[in-house]
C-alpha positions as CSV (number, residue, x, y, z in Angstrom):
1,X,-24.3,9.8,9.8
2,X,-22.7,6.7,8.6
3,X,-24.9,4.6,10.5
4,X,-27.9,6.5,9.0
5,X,-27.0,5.9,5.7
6,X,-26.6,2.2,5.6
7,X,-22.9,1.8,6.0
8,X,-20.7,0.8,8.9
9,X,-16.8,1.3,9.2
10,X,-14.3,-1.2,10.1
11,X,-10.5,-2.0,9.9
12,X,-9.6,-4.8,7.5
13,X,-9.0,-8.3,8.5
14,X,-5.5,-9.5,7.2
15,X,-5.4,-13.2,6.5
16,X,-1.8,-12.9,7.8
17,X,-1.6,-11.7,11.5
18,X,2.0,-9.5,11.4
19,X,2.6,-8.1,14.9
20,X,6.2,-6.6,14.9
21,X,7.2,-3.5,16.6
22,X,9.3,-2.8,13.3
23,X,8.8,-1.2,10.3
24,X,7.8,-2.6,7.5
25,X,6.3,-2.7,3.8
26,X,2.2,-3.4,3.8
27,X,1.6,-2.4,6.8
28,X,-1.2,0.0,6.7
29,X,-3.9,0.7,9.1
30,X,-6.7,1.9,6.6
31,X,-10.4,2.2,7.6
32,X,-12.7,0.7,5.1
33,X,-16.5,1.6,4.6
34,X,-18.8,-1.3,3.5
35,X,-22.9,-1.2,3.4
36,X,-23.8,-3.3,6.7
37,X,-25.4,-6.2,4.3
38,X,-21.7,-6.8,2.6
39,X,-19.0,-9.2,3.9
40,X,-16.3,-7.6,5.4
41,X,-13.3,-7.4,2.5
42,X,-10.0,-9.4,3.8
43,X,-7.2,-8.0,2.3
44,X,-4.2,-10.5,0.8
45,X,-0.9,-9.6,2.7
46,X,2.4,-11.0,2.3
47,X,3.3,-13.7,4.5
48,X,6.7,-12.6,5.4
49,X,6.9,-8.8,4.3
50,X,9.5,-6.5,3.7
51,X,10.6,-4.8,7.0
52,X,13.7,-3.0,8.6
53,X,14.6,-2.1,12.3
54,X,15.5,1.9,13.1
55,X,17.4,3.0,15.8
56,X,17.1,7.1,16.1
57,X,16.8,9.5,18.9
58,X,15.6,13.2,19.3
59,X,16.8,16.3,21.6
60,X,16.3,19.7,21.6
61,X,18.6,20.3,18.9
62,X,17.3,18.0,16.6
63,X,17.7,14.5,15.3
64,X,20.9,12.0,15.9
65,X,21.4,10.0,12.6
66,X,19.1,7.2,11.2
67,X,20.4,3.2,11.5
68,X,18.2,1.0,9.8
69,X,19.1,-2.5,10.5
70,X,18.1,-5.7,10.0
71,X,18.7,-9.4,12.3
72,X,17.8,-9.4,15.8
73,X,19.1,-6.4,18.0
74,X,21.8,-7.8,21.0
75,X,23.8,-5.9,23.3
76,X,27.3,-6.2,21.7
77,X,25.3,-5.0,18.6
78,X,23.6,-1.9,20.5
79,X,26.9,-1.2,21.9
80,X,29.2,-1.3,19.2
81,X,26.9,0.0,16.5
82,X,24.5,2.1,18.1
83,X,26.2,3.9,20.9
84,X,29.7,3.8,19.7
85,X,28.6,5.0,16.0
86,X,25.1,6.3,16.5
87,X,25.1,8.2,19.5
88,X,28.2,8.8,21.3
89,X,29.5,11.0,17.9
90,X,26.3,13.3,18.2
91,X,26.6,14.2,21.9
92,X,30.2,14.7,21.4
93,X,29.3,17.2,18.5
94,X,26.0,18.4,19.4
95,X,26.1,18.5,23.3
96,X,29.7,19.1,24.4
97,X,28.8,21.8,27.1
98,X,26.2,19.1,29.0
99,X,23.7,16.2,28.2
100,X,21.0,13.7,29.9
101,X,20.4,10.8,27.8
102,X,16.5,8.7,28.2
103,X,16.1,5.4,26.7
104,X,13.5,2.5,27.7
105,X,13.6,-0.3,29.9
106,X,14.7,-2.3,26.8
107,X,17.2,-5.6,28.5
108,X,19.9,-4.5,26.0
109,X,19.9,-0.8,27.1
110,X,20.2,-2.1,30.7
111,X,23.1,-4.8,30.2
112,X,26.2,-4.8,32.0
113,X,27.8,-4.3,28.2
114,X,26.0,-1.0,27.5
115,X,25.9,0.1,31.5
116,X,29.9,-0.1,31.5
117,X,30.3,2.1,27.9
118,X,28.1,4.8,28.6
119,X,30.2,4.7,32.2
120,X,33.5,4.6,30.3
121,X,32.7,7.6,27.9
122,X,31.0,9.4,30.3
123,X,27.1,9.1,28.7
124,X,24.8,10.5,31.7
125,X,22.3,8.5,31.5
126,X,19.0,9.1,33.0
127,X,18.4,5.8,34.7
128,X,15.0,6.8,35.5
129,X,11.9,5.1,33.3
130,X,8.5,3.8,34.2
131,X,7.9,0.6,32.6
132,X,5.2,0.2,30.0
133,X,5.1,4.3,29.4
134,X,4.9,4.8,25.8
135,X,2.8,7.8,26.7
136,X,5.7,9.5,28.1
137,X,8.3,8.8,24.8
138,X,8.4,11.6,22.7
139,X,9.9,9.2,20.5
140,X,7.1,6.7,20.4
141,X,5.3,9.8,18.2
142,X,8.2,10.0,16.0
143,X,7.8,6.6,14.8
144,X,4.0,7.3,15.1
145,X,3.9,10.3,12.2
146,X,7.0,8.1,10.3
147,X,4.9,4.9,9.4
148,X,1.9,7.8,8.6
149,X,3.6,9.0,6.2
150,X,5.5,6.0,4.8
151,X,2.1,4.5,4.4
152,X,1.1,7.3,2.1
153,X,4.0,6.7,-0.2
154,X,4.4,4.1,-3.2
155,X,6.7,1.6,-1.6
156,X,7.5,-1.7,-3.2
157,X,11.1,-2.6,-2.3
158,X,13.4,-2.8,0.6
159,X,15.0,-0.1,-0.9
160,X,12.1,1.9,-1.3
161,X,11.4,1.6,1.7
162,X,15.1,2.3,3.7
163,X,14.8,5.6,1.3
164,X,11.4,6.6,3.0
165,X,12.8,6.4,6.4
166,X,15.7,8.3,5.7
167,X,13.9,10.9,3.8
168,X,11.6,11.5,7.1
169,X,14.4,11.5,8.8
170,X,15.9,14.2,7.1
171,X,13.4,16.6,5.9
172,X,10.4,15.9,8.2
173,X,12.0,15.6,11.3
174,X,13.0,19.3,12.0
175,X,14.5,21.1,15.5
176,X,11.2,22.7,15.2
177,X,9.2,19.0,15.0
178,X,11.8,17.5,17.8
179,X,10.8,20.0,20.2
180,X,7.2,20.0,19.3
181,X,7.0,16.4,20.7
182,X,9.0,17.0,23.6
183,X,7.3,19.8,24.4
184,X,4.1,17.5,24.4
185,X,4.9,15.5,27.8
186,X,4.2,18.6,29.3
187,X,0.9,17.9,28.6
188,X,1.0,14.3,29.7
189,X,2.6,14.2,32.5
190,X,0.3,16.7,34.6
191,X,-2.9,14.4,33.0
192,X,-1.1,11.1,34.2
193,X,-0.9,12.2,37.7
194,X,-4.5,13.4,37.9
195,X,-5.6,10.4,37.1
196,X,-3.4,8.2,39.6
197,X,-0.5,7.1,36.9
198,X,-2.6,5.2,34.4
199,X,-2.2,4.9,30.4
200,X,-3.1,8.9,29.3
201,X,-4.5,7.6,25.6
202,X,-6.1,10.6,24.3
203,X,-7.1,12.6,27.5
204,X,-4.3,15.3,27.5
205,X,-5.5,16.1,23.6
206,X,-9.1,16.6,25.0
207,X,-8.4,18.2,28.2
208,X,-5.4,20.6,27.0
209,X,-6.5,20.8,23.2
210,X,-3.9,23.9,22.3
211,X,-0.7,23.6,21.5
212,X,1.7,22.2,23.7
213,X,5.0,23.8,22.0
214,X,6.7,26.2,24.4
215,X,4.4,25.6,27.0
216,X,5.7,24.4,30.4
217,X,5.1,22.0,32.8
218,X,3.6,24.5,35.2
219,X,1.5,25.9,32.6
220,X,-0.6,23.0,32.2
221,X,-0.6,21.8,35.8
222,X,-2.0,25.6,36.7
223,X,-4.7,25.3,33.6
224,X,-6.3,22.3,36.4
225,X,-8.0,25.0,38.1
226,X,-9.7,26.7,35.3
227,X,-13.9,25.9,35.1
228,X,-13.2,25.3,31.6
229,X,-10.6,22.6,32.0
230,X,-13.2,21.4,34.6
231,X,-16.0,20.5,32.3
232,X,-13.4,19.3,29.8
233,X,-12.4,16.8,32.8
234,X,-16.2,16.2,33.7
235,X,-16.8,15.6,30.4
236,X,-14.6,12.8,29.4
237,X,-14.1,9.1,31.0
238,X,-10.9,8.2,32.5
């Protein structure tokens, strides 16, 4: 239809290329649609933008606490901020019966300085984590749906900005929401072995596209041998 009618659709080109894994002010992914004879608009952005670094986690009982930071993120700083003050005080209140902790591959998660901590106040960490697996990070869609709806708001200032995250934080990111996105590897993980352990993208929303939420791993892994998850697979490219 858009094609029909004169127009094509296109992301805008930035004259400042920003890639940070970060967030930060003016950083919106928009789609513009332009008749095909018009230039292509590129948008002003500021050179060195307003951005913050978060630190958060999610479990089946909901969030831990927010840290926004700022500077570059080293191990004495992950340690004696982030798992002294961040983490080790919500599985001491939340999980005191049992825990298993998941990060990333990150270098400062795997230091010496962080291994020896979580040894020293007992953190069981899952030491277990395919490399370059967003796909299977729950947490990956957290920060996903949190830039989504910061970039709907009216945000000007660092403050603005720190406010937004912790607002999300704290009303948008129920028990109900962290389970929700848990719940979704489910989905994945059955879809990432079917196709021999490559990157999932979108398949598991085509092949499996009801709700993933108290659904189990078997569940999906059984829904393989159903014809109509069978045309869904012969249906899409992977």
């Amino acid at each position: 239809m858009i094609d029909s009618a004169g127009y094509t659709a296109s992301t805008p080109r930035y004259g400042q290329m920003i890639h940070e894994a970060t967030v930060q002010l003016h950083d919106n992914k928009v789609v513009i649609y332009r008749r095909k004879d018009c230039v292509a608009p590129v948008l002003p952005k500021p050179k060195h933008p307003l951005k913050v670094h978060v630190w958060g986690g999610i479990s089946r009982r909901g969030t831990t606490q927010i840290l926004i930071f700022e500077g570059i993120l080293k191990s004495d700083f992950f340690v004696n901020t982030i798992l002294r003050l961040g983490l080790l005080p919500f599985i001491r209140q939340t999980y005191p019966d049992q825990h298993r902790f998941q990060q990333d591959n990150d270098p400062k998660h795997r230091s010496n300085l962080s291994k020896r901590f979580m040894q020293e106040n007992q953190i069981n960490w899952w030491d277990i984590w395919p490399s370059e697996s967003p796909d299977f990070n729950p947490i990956e869609m957290v920060w996903s749906m949190m830039k989504q709806r910061l970039n709907k708001k009216k945000l000007s200032t660092k403050n603005d900005l720190t406010s937004g995250i912790k607002d999300f934080w704290k009303n948008d990111l129920t028990v109900e929401r962290c389970n929700t996105f848990i719940d979704h590897n489910f989905k994945v993980l059955p879809v990432a072995v079917f196709i021999g352990g490559r990157a999932t993208g979108d398949l598991p929303k085509k092949i499996f596209p009801e709700r993933s939420r108290s659904r189990s791993l078997s569940y999906f892994n059984d829904q393989f041998d159903l014809e109509e998850v069978k045309e869904r697979l012969a249906a899409v490219k992977y």
